[in-house]
Structure formats: structure tokens, C-alpha cells
N, C-alpha and C positions, 0 to 999 in steps of 0.2 A: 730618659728615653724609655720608652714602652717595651719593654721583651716580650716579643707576643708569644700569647700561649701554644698556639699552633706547633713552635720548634718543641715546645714540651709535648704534646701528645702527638707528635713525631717520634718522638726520641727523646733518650736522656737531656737535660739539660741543664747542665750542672754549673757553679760559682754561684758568687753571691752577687746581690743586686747593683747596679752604679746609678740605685735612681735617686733621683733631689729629695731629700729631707722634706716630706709637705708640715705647712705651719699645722703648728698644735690644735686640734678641738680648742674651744672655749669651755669652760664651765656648763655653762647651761647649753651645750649645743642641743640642738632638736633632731627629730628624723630628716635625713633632705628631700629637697622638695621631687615631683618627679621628673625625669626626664623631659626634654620635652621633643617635638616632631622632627627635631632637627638630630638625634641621637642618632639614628639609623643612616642618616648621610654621612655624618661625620665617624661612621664608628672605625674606619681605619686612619684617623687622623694621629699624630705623635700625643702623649701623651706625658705628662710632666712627671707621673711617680710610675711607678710598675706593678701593674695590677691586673688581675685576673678577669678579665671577662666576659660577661653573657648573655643567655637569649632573652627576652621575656615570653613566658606560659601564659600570661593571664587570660588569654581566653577561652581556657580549658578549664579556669578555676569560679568560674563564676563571680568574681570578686570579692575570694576569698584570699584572707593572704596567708603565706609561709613563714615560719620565724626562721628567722636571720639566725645564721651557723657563725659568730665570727670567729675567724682566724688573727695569727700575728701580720698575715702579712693583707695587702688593701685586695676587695674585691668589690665588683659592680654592686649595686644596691639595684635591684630590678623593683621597679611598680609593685609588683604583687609579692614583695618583702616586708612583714614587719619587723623593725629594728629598734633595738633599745636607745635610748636617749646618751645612755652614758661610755658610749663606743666613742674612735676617731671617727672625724670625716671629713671629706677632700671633694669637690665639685668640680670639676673640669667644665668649665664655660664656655669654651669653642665646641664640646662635644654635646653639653648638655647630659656627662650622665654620672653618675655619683654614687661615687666608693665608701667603703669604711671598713677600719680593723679595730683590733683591739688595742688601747691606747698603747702606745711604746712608751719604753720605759727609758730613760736615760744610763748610760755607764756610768763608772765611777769617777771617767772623764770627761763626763758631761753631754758626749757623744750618743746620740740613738742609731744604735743598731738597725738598718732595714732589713727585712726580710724578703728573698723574693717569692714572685708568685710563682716564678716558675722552675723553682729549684725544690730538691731533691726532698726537704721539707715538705712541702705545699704536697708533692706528690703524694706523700704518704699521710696525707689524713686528707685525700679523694675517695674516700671507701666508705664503705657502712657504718653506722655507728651504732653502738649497743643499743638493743630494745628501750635498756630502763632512759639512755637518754633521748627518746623519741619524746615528746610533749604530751601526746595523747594520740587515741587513735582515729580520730578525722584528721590530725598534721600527719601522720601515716599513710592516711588515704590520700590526701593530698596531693602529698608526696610525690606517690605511687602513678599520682595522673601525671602531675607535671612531667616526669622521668618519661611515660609513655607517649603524651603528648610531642617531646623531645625529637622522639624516636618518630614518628610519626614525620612530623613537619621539614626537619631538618637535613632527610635526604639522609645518603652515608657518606665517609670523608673525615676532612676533618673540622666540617662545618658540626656535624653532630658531636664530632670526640669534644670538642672546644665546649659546647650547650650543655653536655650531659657530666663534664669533668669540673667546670661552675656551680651547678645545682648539686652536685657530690661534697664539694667544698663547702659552698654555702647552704646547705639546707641540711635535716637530721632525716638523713636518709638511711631507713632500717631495710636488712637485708630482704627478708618479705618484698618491701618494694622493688629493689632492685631486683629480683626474682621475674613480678612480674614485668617488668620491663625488656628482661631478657627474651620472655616468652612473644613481646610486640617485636621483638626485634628479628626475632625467629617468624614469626607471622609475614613481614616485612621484606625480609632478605636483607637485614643491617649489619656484615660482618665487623661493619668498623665500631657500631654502638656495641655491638654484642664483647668486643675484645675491649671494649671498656668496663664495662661491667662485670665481665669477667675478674678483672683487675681489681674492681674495689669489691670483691669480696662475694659476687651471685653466685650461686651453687648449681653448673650445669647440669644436674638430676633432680633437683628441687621441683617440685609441685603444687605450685600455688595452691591454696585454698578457694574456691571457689573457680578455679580454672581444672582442675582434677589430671592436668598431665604436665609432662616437664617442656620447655623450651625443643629438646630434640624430637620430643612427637608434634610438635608441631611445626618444625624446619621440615622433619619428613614428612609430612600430611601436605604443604606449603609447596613440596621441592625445592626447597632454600638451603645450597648445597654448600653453599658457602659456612652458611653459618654453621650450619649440622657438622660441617669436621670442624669448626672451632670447638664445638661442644664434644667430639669427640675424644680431640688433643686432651682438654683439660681432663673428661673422666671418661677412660673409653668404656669401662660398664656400664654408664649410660645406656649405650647403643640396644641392651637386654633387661633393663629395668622396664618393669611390667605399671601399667596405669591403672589403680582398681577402677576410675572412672570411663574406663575401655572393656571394661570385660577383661581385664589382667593383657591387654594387647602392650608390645613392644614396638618400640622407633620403626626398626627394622621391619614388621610386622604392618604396621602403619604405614611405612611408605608402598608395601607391596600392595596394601587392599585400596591406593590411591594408584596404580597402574603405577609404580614408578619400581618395577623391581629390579632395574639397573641401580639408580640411586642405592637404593638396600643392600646392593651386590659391593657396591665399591665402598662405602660404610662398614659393612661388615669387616671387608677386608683390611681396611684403615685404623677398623679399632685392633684389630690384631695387631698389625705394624706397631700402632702405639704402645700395646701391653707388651709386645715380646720382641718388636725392633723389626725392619723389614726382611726380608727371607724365607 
């Protein structure tokens, strides 16, 4: 039976998997085929292993694809996935949509181990992963759209936690990207993507390269108040870190020359609360 990911980016979700052992890869298996139109009806249908699920981006990528991040335990193979040949893989036929991990390995019992997707594991490698193992820098760029585009389409909730904690898993998602993701997220008013990302490792004072300010100057520019105290919580110095692409202007500073000098007023005071406790 399917543990859905949803109770995971709810909340902890901890024990290990009760799902069916799927038959082995073959030898030569190949990439599977894609999806097909019937996926999106069926996508809350039971599913035979337990597996991590996601959106598909492709129309943000021009029909280019991502290389496939695998894990131990089964995740959606989306359209605009390239995957290696010598992974497992599992087709769900009533759903039409097609998983793969890295081959399991049998015990000394003869037993394979499942892993779930939505245990305590899985959670901790939804995060960034080192520069050196990004691919190159268009799977970077890439990246960086699909994550935004994420953010964009998906609304907040936990229909975006569920698309953007997917593409975390499966894809080689460098911090840089998640950065600027935060930053569409802050554009947006997305507190729920933004506490994701936060999670796998985006640095709320971070200033993208070619963007010249961080997430918080643009929650304040936006009045996206939401997010701007999620960004707070995590590093309340944020709130007086200056943008040289501003004329050395501050969050705070920025939300006041957008008429929002209440916003600024309560920020201020929050980042306090957070560095020294309320009082």
C-alpha cells in the first residue's frame, strides 16, 4: 500500500515500509516508457510499492531533461527524467506512471530490505547536494527553473511541499538553485515552498547571482509577510543585511520605500524577538 508523501511533509513520519517486494529489474532493463494521459486521473489511486511522488516541469524545460538522482528507496520517473538503464524499475499499469531505485540488494537471508519513501531516510537526503555533484552547469540551470517553475504552478500547501520535496529527492539540486527558488517563493507569497527549502538547506540571506538581493528583500518589496518572518526565524540578521545591488538598501529599508512601513515595523520587532526572546 502507498504511504503517501503528504503525512511526510506534514510531519514526521517515521517506521519502515509494509510495502510488496516489486519483481526484480531484468538485465537489460531500459528507461520506462512515459506516462501516459491516464496518470493524472489516476494519480491518487493505491499503489503496489511505496514510492515517492511527483509533478511533471516539462514545460518550463523546453524538452530538455534532468538526470535522475536515484535513491534506495522507489521514486516517480517524470517525462523530463533522464535515467540510467541499470537502475530498478516498477510500472504501475492502472496508474500509468513509473518508478525506479537503485537495485536492492538481498540479505544474508535472502530477504530485500525495503526502504520507505517516506521515512526518516528519504527525508534527509531532500536537500542540496554538493556543487562537485551537480552535472554540469545547464543541469544547474535547469534545475533551478524546474524548482521555480514548482513554485510558481503549484499554489502553496502541501500540493507544492509534495512537487518540490520530489525534485529534491530526485534531481541534483545545488544550493545556488534552491536559493533562487526561495527568492520566487518570496515573490509569490509561498510560505509552505519557502519552509521547504529552507529545510533542504537554502540560505535565507543568500543573494543570488544575477538577482543582486536576498529572498527577504523581496518578501519586503512583494509584502509577502508570511514568508519574510519565515526568513526571519531562520536568520534574524537578515532583516539589516544590505544589497550592493540596492544602493547597500536593507529588507527593512525596502519595505519602507514600498509604503509598507508597518510591515518593516513588525519585522523589525520579530527579528528582535528572535535574537534575544520576546520582552
Amino acid at each position: 500500500m502507498l504511504q503517501s508523501v503528504r503525512d511526510w511533509v506534514s510531519g514526521p513520519a517515521e517506521g519502515s515500509a509494509d510495502a510488496e517486494t516489486p519483481p526484480a529489474a531484468p538485465d537489460s532493463a531500459a528507461a520506462p516508457q512515459q506516462p501516459t494521459d491516464s496518470a493524472s486521473a489516476a494519480a491518487d489511486a493505491p499503489l503496489p510499492i511505496d514510492a515517492l511522488l511527483g509533478r511533471s516541469v516539462s514545460a518550463g524545460l523546453g524538452g530538455r531533461k534532468l538526470c535522475f538522482r536515484p535513491q534506495l528507496f522507489w521514486q516517480e520517473v517524470l517525462p523530463e527524467h533522464a535515467v540510467s538503464s541499470s537502475l530498478q524499475f516498477h510500472c504501475d499499469l492502472a496508474s500509468g506512471r513509473n518508478f525506479a531505485r537503485l537495485p536492492a540488494r538481498a540479505g544474508s537471508d535472502g530477504a530485500v530490505a525495503e526502504v520507505a519513501a517516506t521515512g526518516s531516510y528519504a527525508r534527509s537526503v531532500a536537500r542540496a547536494v554538493a556543487d562537485a555533484e551537480v552535472p554540469d552547469a545547464e543541469e544547474e540551470r535547469l534545475v533551478g527553473r524546474a524548482l521555480r517553475e514548482t513554485v510558481q504552478r503549484c499554489g502553496d500547501g502541501d500540493d507544492v511541499a509534495v512537487a518540490m520535496t520530489h525534485l529534491l529527492c530526485s534531481c541534483y539540486c545545488s544550493r545556488c538553485a534552491l536559493e533562487e527558488a526561495l527568492c520566487e517563493a518570496a515573490k509569490h507569497d509561498r510560505p509552505r515552498a519557502a519552509e521547504v527549502l529552507l529545510a533542504a538547506g537554502a540560505r535565507p540571506n543568500a543573494q543570488p547571482e544575477g538577482l543582486g538581493k536576498s529572498a527577504l528583500h523581496v518578501a519586503c518589496a512583494e509584502g509577502a509577510e508570511a514568508v519574510a518572518r519565515l526568513l526571519v526565524a531562520a536568520e534574524p540578521t537578515a532583516a539589516h543585511a544590505p544589497a550592493p545591488s540596492l544602493s547597500g538598501r536593507t529588507p527593512l529599508q525596502v519595505a519602507r520605500d514600498a509604503d509598507l512601513g508597518g510591515l518593516a515595523r513588525r519585522l523589525e520587532q520579530y527579528a528582535r524577538e528572535c535574537e534575544n526572546g520576546p520582552g
